[in-house]
N, C-alpha and C positions, 0 to 999 in steps of 0.2 A: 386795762379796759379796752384793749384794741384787739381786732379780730383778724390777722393777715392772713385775705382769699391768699388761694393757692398760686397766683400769679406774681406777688410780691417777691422782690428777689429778696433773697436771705441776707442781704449788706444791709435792706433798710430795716427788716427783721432784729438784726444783730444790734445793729445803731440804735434801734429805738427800745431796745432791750437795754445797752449798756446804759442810757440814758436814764433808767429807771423808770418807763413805762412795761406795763405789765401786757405781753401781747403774745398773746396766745395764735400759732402757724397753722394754718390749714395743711400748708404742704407735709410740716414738719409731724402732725399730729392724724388728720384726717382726708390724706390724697383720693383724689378721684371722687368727691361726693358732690351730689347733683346742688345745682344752685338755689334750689328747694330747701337742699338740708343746709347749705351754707347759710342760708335766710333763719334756719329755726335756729342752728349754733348761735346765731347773732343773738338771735330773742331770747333764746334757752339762758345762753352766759350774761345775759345785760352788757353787750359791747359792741362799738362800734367800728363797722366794717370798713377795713382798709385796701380796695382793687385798684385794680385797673381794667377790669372786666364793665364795656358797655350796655352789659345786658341788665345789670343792676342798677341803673337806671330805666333802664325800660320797667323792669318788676315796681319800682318806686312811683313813676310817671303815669304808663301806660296801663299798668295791670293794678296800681292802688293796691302795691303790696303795703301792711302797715306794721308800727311797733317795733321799726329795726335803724340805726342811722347809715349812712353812706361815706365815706371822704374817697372820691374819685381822682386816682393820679392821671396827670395828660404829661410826659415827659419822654425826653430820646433818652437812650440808656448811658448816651456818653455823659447826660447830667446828673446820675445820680447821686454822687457826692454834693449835689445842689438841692437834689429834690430831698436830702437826707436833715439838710440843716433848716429848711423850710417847714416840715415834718415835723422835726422836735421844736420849732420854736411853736408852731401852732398848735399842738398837744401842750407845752410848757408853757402857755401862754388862756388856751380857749378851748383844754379838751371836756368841760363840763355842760361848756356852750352848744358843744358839739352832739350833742344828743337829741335827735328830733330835727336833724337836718339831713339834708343830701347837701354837700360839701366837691365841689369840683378844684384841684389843688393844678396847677402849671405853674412853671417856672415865672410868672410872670403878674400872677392874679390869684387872688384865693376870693371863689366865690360859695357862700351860703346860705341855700332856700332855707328856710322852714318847714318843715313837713306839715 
C-alpha cells in the first residue's frame, strides 16, 4: 500500500519490501514522471506516498491537492538504517491510520495532520 516517489533510496525500498509491505517504486517502475502523475499514481493505486520531495506538501497545503496521503521523510543519509526501523514500525504499527493524512517522519518525531 506504499508508493515510493522516485527520491526514496532503494535500501528503504528493499527494507520495507522484505518486511512484507507491499510498495510499489516510482524509480523502479515509472522514472521521470511529473509530480502531477505521481499524485494520480497515488490516487489511481489507493496508496500512500512515501518522499522526501517538499513540494508535496505544497500540492497538499498550498494548492488543496486532495484524495492522496503523504508520509514525508526529514532525515541525513548517514541515518538511514534508522529512518528504516522507524518506517516499518509505523507502517507495522498505524499504516491504515495513515490514509488521509500528511505524515512528516524525523528521526526524532513522527507528526500527523489530518487532511
Amino acid at each position: 500500500m506504499i508508493l515510493a516517489d522516485e527520491n526514496i533510496d532503494i535500501r528503504i525500498i528493499h527494507a520495507l519490501r522484505k518486511s512484507g509491505f507491499d510498495t510499489y517504486s516510482i524509480f523502479e517502475e515509472n522514472r521521470g514522471i511529473s509530480d502531477v502523475e505521481v499524485i494520480g499514481l497515488a490516487i489511481e493505486m489507493n496508496r500512500i506516498l512515501l518522499t522526501e520531495d517538499k513540494d508535496f506538501g505544497e500540492w497538499v497545503f498550498a494548492h488543496k491537492a486532495k484524495g492522496f496521503s503523504v508520509v514525508m521523510l526529514r532525515y541525513h543519509f548517514k541515518d538511514t538504517s534508522q529512518i528504516i526501523e522507524i518506517l516499518k514500525r509505523l507502517f507495522g504499527e498505524k499504516l491504515n491510520q495513515l490514509f488521509g493524512t500528511f505524515t512528516t517522519v524525523t528521526m526524532n518525531k513522527i507528526r500527523i495532520r489530518n487532511l
